[in-house]
C-alpha positions, -999 to 999 in steps of 0.1 A, spaced: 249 -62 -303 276 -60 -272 274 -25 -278 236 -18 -271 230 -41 -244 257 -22 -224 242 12 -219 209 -9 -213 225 -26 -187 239 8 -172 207 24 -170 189 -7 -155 217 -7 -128 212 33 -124 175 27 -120 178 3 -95 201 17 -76 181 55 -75 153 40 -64 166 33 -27 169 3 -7 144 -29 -22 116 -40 -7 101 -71 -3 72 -76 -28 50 -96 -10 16 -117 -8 -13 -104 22 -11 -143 32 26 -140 34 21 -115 60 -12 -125 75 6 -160 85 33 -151 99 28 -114 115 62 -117 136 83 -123 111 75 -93 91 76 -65 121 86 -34 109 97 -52 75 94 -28 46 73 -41 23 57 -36 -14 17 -47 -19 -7 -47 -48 -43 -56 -48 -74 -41 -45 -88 -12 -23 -121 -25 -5 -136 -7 22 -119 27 19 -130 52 47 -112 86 56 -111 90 95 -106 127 105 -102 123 143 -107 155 169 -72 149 181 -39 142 157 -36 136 122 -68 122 98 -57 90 77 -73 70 53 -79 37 62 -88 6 33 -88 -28 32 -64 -43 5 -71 -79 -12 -47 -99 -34 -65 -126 -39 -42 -146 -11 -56 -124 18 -67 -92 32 -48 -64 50 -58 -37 63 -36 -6 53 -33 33 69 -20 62 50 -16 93 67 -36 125 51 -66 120 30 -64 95 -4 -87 98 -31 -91 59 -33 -122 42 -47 -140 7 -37 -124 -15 -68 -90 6 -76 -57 -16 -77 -31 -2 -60 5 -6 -52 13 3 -18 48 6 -2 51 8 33 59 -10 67 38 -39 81 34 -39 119 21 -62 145 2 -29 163 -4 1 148 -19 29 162 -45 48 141 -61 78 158 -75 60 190 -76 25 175 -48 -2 177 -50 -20 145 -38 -55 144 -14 -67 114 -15 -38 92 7 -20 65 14 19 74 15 32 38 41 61 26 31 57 -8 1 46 -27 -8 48 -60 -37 36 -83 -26 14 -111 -60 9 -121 -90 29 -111 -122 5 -104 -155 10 -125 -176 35 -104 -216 36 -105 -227 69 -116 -234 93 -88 -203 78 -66 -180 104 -54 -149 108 -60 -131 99 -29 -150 85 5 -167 109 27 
């Protein structure tokens, strides 16, 4: 039994320690009530995507901009380039939460600058809804 849980253990610990430096897995309320404390904190999110809107500005990168809900709180969250995120998908997002973040010309209050998102499970569309927002 020794035997097996050994290499099991090993590969845990290789996992872990390929995927990079931890981040804090975290409630929208967690952040939401105490903004300062998490400034420039990486962070790890997962909720669901509400509001999604891409925002293709004439100056500077587009981004797509969403509103994610936990069931604590709400936060709103950027990723840079375009995301093919639906109103209902659960996500996991891994970012940085800031107290100001700047968005095209907008200064967003509390809100999570995503480098990765990714749909865990894809909401239940109404025929005719496209793909990803206009």
């Amino acid at each position: 039994m020794v035997a097996r849980v050994r290499p099991i253990a090993f590969g845990l610990l290789v996992l872990l320690i390929g995927r990079g430096a931890p981040r804090n897995v975290l409630t929208a309320r967690t952040l939401i009530e105490d903004p300062a404390r998490h400034d420039g904190e990486a962070i790890l999110l997962v909720g669901t995507v509400e509001n999604p809107r891409v925002h293709v500005p004439s100056l500077g990168p587009g981004y797509t901009a969403f509103t994610l809900s936990d069931g604590t709180a709400r936060v709103p969250v950027i990723v840079w380039g375009t995301q093919p995120l639906g109103i209902g998908d659960v996500v996991e997002v891994r970012g940085t939460f800031h107290n100001q973040l700047r968005a095209g010309s907008d200064m967003v209050p509390d809100a999570v600058e995503a480098k990765f998102v990714r749909v865990v499970r894809a909401g239940a569309q109404p025929p005719g809804t496209p793909v990803s927002p206009p």
